[in-house]
N, C-alpha and C positions, 0 to 999 in steps of 0.2 A: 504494500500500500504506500503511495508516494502521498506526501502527506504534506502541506506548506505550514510555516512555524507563520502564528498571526503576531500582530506585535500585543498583545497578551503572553504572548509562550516567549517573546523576544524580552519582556518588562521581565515576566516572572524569572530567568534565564540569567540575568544581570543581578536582578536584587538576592537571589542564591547565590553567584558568583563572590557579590560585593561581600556580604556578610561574611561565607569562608576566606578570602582575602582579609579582612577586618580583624576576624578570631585569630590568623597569623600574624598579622603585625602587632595584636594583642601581645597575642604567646612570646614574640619575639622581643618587644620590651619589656616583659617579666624576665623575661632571660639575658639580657642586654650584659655585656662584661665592662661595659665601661658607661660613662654619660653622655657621649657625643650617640652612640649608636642609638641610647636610648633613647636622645631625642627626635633621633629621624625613623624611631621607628614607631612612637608617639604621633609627632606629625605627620607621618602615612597612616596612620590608625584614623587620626583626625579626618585626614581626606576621605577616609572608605566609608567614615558614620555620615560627612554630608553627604557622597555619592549613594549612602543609601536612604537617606531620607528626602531627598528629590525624586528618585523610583519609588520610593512609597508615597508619595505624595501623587505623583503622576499614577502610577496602579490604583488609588487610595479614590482620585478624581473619576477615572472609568468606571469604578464599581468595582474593580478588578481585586480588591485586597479589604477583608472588612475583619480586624482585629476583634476579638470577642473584648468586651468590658472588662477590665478587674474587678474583680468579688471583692467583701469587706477582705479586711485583714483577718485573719485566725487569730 
């Protein structure tokens, strides 16, 4: 089945991407051996949370992505 990706599957496609990219520069400034690395690995961290909150926002706008509520606290 030859199948075209919509830009639904192209959003959702990126915003997966961007989070796993995000969680590693995470990981990588927890693991940082010195202060320079961990600040460029900080500020690439930085850039992946707005690259992912401009596709959420953009998915968020189409209907495309609807976050369930937070429940009270426990």
């Amino acid at each position: 089945m030859d199948r075209e990706f919509t830009d639904r599957d192209r959003l959702t496609d990126m915003l997966l991407l961007t989070k796993a990219v995000a969680g590693s520069y995470h990981s990588a400034a927890l693991e940082a051996a010195t202060p320079k690395i961990r600040t460029s690995m900080t500020g690439l961290h930085r850039d992946e949370l707005e690259h992912a909150e401009l596709l959420f926002s953009a998915m968020e706008e189409r209907g495309w992505y609807r976050p369930e509520p937070a429940g009270p606290p426990r």
